[in-house]
N, C-alpha and C positions, 0 to 999 in steps of 0.2 A: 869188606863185608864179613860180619863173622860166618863162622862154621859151626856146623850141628847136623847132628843126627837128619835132619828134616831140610828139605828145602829151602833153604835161606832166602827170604827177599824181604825187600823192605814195600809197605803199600798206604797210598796215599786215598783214603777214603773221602769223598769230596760226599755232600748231603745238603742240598737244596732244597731250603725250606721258605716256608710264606713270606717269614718274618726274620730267618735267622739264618744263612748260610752255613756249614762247618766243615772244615777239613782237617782229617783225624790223619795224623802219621802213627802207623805200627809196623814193629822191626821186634829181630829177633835178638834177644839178652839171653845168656848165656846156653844158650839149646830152645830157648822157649818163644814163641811169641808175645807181645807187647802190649799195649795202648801206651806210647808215649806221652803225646798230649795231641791238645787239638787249639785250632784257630776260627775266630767267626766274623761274619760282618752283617751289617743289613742288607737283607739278599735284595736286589736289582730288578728283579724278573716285573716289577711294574712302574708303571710311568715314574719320573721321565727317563730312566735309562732302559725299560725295556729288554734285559740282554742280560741272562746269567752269567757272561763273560768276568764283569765287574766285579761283582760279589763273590765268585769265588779267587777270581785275582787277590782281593781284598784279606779275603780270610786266611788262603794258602802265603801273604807276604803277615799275617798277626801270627798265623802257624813257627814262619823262620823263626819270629822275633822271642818265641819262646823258646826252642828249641837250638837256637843258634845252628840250625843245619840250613846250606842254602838249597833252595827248591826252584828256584826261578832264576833263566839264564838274563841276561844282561840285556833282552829283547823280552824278558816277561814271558817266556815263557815256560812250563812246566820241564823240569828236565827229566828225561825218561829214554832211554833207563838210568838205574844212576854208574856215576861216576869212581875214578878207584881215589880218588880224593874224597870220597862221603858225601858228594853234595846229589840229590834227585833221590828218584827212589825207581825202584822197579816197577812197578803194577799201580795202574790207577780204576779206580771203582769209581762209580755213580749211581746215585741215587736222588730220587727226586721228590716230594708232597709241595712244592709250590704248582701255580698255577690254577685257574677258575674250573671252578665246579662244572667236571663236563654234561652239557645237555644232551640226554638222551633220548628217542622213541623207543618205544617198547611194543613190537608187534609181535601177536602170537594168535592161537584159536581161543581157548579156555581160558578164564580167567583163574580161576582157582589150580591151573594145572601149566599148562607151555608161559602164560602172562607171567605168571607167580614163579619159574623159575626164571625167567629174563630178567624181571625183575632182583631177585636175588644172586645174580650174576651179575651185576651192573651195580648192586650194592657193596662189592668187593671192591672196587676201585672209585676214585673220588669223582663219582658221576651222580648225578639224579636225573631221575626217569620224570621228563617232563609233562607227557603223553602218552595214552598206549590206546593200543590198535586192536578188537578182537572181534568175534565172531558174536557178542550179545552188543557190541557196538550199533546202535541203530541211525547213528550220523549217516547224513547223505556223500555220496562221494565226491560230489564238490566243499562242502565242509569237514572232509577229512583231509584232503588235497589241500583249504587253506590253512589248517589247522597243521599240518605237519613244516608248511612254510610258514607259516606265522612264531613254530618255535625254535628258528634256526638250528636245529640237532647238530651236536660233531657227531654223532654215531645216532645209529637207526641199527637195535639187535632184533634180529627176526628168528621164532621161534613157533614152532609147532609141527604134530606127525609125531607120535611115535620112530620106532624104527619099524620103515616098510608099514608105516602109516599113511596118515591123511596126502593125499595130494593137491586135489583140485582148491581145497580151502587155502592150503602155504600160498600158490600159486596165485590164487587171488591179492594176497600181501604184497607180491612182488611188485604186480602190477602196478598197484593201487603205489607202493615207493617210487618206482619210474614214473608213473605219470605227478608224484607230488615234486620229487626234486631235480627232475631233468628241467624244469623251469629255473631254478636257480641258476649263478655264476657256476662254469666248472671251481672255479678256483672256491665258493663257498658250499660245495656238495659235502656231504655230512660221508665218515667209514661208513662200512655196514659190515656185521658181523652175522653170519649164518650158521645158526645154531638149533636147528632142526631136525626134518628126518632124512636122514642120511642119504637114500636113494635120491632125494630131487637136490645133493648138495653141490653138483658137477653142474644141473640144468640151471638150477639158481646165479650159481656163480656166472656161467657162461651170459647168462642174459642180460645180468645185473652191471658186467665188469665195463658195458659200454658208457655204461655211465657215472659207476664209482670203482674204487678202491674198497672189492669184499675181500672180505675172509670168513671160509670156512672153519667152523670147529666141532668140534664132538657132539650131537644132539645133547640138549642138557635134560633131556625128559625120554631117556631111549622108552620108557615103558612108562604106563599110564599114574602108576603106583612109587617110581621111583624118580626122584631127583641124582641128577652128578653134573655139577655143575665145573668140578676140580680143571677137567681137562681145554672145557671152555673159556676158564678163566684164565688160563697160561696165554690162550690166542688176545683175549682180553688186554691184560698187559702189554702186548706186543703191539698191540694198535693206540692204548692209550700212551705208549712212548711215543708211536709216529705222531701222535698227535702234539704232543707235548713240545717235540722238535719243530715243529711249524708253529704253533706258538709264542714258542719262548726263543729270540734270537741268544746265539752263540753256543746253543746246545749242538749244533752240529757239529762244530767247531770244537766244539768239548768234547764232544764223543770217539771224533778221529782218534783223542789220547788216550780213551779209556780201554783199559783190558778189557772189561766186559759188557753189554746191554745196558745202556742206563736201563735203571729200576724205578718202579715206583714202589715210593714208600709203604705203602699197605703190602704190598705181595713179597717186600724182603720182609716187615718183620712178621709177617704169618709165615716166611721159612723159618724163624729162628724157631717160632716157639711150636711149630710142630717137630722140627727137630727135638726138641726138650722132650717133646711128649712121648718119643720113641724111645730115650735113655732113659727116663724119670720112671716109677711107680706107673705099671701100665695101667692099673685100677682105677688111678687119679687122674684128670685132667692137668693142663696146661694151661693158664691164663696171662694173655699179653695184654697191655691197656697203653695206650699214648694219646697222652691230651694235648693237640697241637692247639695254633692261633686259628685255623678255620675248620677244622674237622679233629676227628678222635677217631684211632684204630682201635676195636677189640677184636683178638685172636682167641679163640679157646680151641683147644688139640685133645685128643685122646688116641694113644696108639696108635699116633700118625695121621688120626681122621681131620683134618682143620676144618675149621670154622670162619671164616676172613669176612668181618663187615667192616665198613666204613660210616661214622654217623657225621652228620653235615653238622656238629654242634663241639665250638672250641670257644677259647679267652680271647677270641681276637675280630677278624672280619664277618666271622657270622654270628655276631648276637644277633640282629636281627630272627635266628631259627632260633636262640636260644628264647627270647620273648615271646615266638610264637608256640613255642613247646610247654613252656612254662610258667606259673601265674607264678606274678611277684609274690604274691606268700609263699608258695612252697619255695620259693629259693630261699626269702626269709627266714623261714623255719627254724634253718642252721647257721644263721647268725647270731652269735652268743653279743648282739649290740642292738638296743635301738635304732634302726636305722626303719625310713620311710618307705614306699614303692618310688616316689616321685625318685630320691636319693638313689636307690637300686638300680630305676631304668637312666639317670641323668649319667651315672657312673658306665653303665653296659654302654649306653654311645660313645660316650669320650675315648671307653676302651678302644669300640672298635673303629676309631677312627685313627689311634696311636696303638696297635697293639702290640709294638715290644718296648711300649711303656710300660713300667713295674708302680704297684701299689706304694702311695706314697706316706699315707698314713693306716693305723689297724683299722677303720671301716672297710677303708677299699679294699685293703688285705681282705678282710674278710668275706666281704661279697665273693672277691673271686673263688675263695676256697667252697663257699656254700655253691655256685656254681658248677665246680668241679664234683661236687659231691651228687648234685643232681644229673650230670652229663654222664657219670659215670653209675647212677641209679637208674636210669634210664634203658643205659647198654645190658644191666646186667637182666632185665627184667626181661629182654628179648632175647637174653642168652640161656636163662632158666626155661622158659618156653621152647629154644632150640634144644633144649636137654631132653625134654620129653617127649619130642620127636625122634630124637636121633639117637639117644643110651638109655637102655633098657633101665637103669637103674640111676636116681642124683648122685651126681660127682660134684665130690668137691675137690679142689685144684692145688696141686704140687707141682711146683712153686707158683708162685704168681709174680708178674714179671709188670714193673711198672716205668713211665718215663713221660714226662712235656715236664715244660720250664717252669710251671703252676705249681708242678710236685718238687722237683729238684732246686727249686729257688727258696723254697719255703723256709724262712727263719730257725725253722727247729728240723729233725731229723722226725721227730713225735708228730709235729702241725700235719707232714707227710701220711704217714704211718694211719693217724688217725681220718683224715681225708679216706685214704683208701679205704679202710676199716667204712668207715658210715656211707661212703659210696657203693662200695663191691658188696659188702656184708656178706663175705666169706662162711664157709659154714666146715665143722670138724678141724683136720689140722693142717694147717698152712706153713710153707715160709715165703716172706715177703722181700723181692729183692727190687731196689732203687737203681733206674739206668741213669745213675749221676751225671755221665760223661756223653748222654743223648748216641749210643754205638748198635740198639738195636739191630736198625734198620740197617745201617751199612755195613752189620756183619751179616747180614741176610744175602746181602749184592757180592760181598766177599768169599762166601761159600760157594758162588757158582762155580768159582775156579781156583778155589784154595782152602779144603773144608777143614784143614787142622787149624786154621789161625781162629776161627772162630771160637773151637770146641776152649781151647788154650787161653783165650782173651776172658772166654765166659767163667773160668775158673780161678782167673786170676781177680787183683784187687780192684778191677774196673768198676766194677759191679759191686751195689752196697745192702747188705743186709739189713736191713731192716729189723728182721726177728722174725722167730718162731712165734704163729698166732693160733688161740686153742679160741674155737669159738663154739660151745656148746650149744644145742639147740632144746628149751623147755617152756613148758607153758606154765611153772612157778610164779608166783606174786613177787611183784616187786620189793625186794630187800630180804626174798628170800632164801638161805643157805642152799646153791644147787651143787657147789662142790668142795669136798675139802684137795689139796695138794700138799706134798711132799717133795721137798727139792733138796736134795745133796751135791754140794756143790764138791767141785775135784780136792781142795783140802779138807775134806770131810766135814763140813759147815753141812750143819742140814737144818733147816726151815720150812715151817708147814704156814698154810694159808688157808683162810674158808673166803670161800666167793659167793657171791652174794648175787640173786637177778640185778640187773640192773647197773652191773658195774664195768669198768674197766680197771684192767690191772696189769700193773709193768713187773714182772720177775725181776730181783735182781741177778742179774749174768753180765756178765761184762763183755764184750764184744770179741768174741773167736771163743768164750769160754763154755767148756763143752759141762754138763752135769746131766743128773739124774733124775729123770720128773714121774711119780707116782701119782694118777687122777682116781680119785674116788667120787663118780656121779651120785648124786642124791635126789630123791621127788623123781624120778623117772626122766634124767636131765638125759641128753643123747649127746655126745660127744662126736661120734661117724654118724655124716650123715646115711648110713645104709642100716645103723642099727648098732652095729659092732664096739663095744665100749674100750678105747684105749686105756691100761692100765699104768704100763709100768715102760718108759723107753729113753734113749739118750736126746739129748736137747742141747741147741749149741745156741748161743747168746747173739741176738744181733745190736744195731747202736741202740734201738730202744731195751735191750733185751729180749725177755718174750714176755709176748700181754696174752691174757687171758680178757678176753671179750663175752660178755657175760649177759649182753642186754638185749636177747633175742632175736629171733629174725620173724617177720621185718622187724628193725627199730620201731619202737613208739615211743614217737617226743610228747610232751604235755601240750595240750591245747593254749592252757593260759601263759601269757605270751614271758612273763619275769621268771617262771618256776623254771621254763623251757630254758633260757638264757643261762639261768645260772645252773641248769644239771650238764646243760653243756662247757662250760667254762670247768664244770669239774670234773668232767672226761678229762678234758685237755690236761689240765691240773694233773691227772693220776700218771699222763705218760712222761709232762714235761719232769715229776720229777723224781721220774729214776737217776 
């Protein structure tokens, strides 16, 4: 084992996904920690094997095959700790985003108040709220009793009361859950999670435990005016693991070896990137985005504050949500191809019935990216909304933190880059970093009990720059000069540019190359979005360089369907060829 300043271990990051298994080995080179490399398989966890066991068997023996270190003893199994030969590793981590979309009830008083934060506590974790229960509810109580058994829930959140609030109404809820699921199987009774007012959380419990597995957590609505859903949500997780283990066979059996709580995926990578948001520009947000095969994480953070959703809409098992979210044209829009609805929806199926099959010719390519562009238009539009709730003033987001196999598979470093760009439509000044190597999440899992490997991994070459992106905001005509620049590059090259509405544009910088960028706004172009106009500051190159995104917020594509196609083809054009 080497030696260093720091606690030497070496840790084997296991990450269980819908589609894709992976186990990441990181060790420490020369004082520092690592990402070695990683190994995957097609994850198990549904028919006919059933059993996370396999797939990460699988991945952790394609792990060896790269890395020539052995990790599995002569009976398969994981060795831990490691060995003074180099074979095993120390620590093992887990993390998990497979497994079906948990059914939730959703009871509370208010709709707009106790419902609406259940609600948004339940959308942190890969649940949806199938039903909900309140107090303008005018169902009879035998059709609420069939109704809560007819949606088989694994979890039933119950919420309402202030603190040293409402009583007599919670209490009504309770009942109204006992009388609907004590008719079930014990073996098929749904969690329940008590997240209300605090005084009735002892009497709740007491009454409810005869018949399920509750858990108490923090009122998520202590006062009438306030939402805190943070401390709920930690009991959240801790219930959606137990669930997960009764679910998915050999997670138990995986978890004896793991150092820490299996994780689920949403709540590790909303640590990492609130972590960010405590180091970063406290002015600025933090933006996480992960496009998986059935769901998409967005995180956004500001000085710690996180924001954790989960939206039911990825490249893989749920088209189905994605066709009901969205009309075949607007997915259209941003395909720079000919292509039909019939052709769009015949492709969404095939996906999602193979979805770690890859695009085999440029339409399919393409659908999928236009897809990702609306899934992740989608998240951001509920994210701006959450802004104007929650920060006084619009943030835009240092750094923005990107990752699914849609982004990182993409042909070009730019196909990425600009995806995100027409998806997110970032606004002032960004940099955009690519999770090439899929390590978000299970540096999230890894900080529980080892918080320097992450900071160390996050800084090292794991992680791909993308580029610094200047995205000015103005209500200028299209093709009109909104800014001139000035760039000095470190061998004293200097080169000016006029940008133009409507454009994209790649700097040239070549990747780690640090210069000097002078913006000169024109026509009253805003550059921060608070007002504040950048002049004069250092700028470091990522693979695209840095682009200067020039065409507004929101984007406006042209109606007519050929002009559309080809303004798009010549975005593309301007990043591929820096």
């Amino acid at each position: 084992m080497a030696t260093s300043t720091i606690d030497a271990e070496s840790i084997l990051a296991i990450e269980i996904g819908s589609t894709l298994t992976r186990a990441a080995l990181f060790d420490v080179v020369e004082g520092v920690y690592h990402f070695i490399a990683s190994g995957s398989a097609t994850s198990t966890v549904d028919a006919p094997f059933r059993d996370a066991g396999e797939c990460v068997h699988l991945a952790i023996e394609d792990l060896q095959m790269l890395t020539g270190r052995r990790l599995l003893d002569e009976d398969s199994r994981i060795i831990l700790p490691s060995k003074s030969d180099g074979s095993g590793v120390d620590r093992m981590a887990m993390t998990i985003s497979a497994g079906p979309t948990l059914r939730v009830i959703n009871a509370g008083l208010l709709d707009d108040v106790s419902l609406q934060s259940g609600k948004n506590l339940v959308a942190t974790a890969k649940a949806k709220v199938v039903d909900s229960f309140g107090l303008s509810d005018v169902r009879a109580t035998d059709e609420k009793i069939d109704a809560i058994i007819e949606a088989e829930p694994d979890l039933i959140v119950l919420t309402g009361g202030t603190q040293d609030g409402a009583n007599r109404s919670v209490l009504k809820m309770v009942e109204l859950t006992i009388m609907a699921c004590r008719i079930l199987p014990e073996n098929s009774r749904p969690e329940v999670i008590f997240a209300g007012n605090r005084v009735l959380a002892k009497r709740v419990k007491e009454v409810l435990s005869k018949w399920f597995s509750v858990h108490a957590a923090p009122n998520v609505r202590p006062s009438i005016d306030l939402e805190d859903i943070s401390p709920a949500e930690a009991v959240l997780t801790n219930v959606v693991t137990r669930i997960r283990r009764n679910q998915i066979g050999g997670l138990k059996d995986l978890g004896k070896a793991s150092t820490s709580a299996l994780t689920p995926a949403p709540q590790a990578f909303g640590r990492v990137v609130r972590f960010l948001s405590e180091i970063y520009n406290p002015n600025k947000g933090v933006l996480g985005v992960d496009v998986g095969a059935s769901s998409t994480i967005v995180s956004a953070a500001v000085a710690g504050g996180l924001s954790n959703k989960v939206y039911h809409l990825g490249l893989g098992d749920s088209i189905k949500n994605i066709l009901e979210t969205f009309e075949p044209a607007e997915i259209l829009q941003w395909v720079p191809l000919p292509v039909s609805d019939e052709e769009l929806i015949s492709y969404l199926w095939q996906k999602s019935i193979s979805p770690a099959s890859l695009p085999i010719d440029e339409p399919s390519m393409a659908i999928e990216q236009a897809v990702t562009r609306m899934i992740l238009r989608n998240a951001m539009q509920e994210i701006s909304a959450k802004r104007q709730e929650t920060w006084e003033d619009e943030v835009s987001f240092e750094p923005i933190l990107a990752g699914g196999a849609v982004l990182t598979n993409a042909p070009t470093p730019a196909q990425a880059m600009l995806m995100l760009l027409d998806g997110l439509q970032p606004v002032g000044i960004s940099t955009i970093i690519l999770d090439q190597n899929t390590l978000t999440a299970s540096l999230g899992t890894i900080a529980a009990f080892n918080p320097i490997l992450p900071v160390q991994v996050l800084e090292s070459g794991a992680f791909l720059n993308l580029g610094t992106v200047i995205c000015p905001v103005t209500k200028a005509r299209f093709g009109t000069p909104v800014m001139n620049i000035r760039l000095e590059h470190e061998n004293g090259l200097k080169e000016t540019f006029s940008i133009k509405q409507g454009t994209v544009t790649a700097l040239p910088l070549r990747l780690g190359e640090t210069a000097t960028i002078e913006l000169d706004a024109l026509r009253g172009t805003d550059i921060d979005p608070n007002g504040k106009r950048a002049t004069k500051f250092k700028i470091v190159g990522g693979v695209c360089g840095a682009v200067i995104d020039a065409r507004g917020r929101p984007i406006q594509l042209p109606k007519e369907a050929g002009r559309r196609r080809e303004l798009l083809k010549r975005w593309q054009k301007s990043l591929e060829n820096h």
